[in-house]
C-alpha positions, -999 to +999 in steps of 0.1 A: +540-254+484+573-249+503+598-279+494+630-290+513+665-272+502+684-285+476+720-303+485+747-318+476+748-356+486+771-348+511+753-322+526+724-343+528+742-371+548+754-347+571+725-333+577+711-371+580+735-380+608+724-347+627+689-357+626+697-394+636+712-385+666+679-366+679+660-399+664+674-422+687+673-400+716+634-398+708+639-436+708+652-443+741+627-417+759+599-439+737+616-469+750+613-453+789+580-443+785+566-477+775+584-491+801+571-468+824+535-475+813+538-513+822+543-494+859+508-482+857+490-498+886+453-515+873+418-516+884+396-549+888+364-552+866+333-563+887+310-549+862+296-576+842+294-563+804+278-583+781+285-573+742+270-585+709+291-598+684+289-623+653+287-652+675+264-636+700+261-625+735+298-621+749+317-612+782+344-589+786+361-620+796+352-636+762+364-615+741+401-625+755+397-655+738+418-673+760+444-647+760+464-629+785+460-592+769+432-574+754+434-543+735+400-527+730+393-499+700+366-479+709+348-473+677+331-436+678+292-453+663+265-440+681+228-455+680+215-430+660+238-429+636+236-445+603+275-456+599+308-455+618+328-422+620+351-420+588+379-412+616+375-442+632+374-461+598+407-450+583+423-460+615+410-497+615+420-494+581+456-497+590+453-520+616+477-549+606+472-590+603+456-597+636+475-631+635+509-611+649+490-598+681+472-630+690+508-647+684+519-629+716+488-632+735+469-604+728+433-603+714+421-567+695+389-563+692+366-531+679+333-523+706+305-494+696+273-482+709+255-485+685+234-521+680+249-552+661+222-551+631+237-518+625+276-524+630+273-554+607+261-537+573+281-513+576+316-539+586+303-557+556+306-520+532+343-519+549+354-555+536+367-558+577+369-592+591+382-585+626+361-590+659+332-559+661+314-560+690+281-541+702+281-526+738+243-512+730+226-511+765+251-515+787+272-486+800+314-499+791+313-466+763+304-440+799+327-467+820+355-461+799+354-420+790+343-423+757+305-412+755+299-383+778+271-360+783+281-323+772+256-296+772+225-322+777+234-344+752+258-374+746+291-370+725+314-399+713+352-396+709+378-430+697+395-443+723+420-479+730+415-495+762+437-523+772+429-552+798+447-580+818+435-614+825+445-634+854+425-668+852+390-655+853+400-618+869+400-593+844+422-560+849+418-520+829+457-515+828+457-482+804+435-462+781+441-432+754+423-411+735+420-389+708+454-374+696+468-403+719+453-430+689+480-411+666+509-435+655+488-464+662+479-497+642+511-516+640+517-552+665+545-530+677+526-500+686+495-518+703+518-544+720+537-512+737+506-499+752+502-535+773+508-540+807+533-571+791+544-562+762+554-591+736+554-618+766+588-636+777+595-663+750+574-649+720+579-659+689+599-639+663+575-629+632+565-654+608+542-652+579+505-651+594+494-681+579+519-700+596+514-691+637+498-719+658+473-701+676 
């Protein structure tokens, strides 16, 4: 295993301050590029999905809960499959306190292909209490670019969707996937890939068990 040099304390901070200088330039570009993302232009859904969830049939609609934003993780669980891809699982994993998101009016929620009776053992194994939803028999996985047929047969890959509601008009604003899910999980970083952001006025955090939702 190759480590890092040893230096002096003063060659460290030196070294530091070099570094910090290409960190914040990384930051302002980040900074830009979100910025620039909330440019994207967005597509209208006329499809009418319908999902099944733990209270169930749902809407795309629904599953804003009211909100303005929705930020959809699509979880690589195929029909056939007997659990969820271990990929997919480490990332929901890190996903933070939902209470943070919905704070600034955005809903997350997890949608797979493969049927409720088997998403829910399996979130049960996982100890996960956020929203999983099934999309079995409708086609929002082929809609969205993340089952595709290769070579005759059909191949999942994780993807995060995000939507816009306007009353009862619901908008695709941005998708990403594969490498593009790396760095994610955080309020912050789901929040940047929105068409608003944290919303004028938001709240500053607080301890989840004290938002009024």
């Amino acid at each position: 295993m190759s480590l890092p040099e040893i230096v002096t304390r003063a060659q460290w901070r030196a070294a530091r301050e070099e570094l910090l200088v290409r960190e914040e330039a990384a930051t302002r570009a980040r900074d830009a590029l979100n910025a620039e993302r909330r440019r994207l232009p967005m597509v209208e859904i006329d499809t009418e999905y319908v999902f099944e969830g733990g209270d169930g049939k749902a809407t795309l609609l629904d599953l804003f809960e009211g909100r303005h934003q929705l930020v959809v993780h699509h979880f690589m669980f195929a029909p056939e499959w007997e659990a969820g891809c271990p990929g997919c699982s480490a990332f929901l994993d890190q996903v933070g306190h939902l209470a943070h998101l919905r704070a600034r009016g955005t809903s997350f929620v997890a949608v797979s292909r493969a049927p409720y009776t088997r998403i829910l053992p399996f979130k049960a194994r996982m100890g996960w209490s956020l929203p999983w939803l099934s999309s079995y028999g409708n086609d929002f996985n082929r809609d969205f670019e993340v089952t595709r047929e290769h070579e005759g047969e059909l191949v999942e890959r994780p993807g995060v969707s995000c939507f816009l509601r306007d009353r009862d008009r619901v908008f695709h604003t941005y998708s990403t996937f594969d490498q593009g899910l790396d760095g994610l999980g955080s309020t912050t970083s789901f929040l940047d890939l929105t068409a608003l952001g944290a919303p004028p006025g938001s709240e500053r955090p607080r301890y989840h068990d004290e938002y009024e939702d």
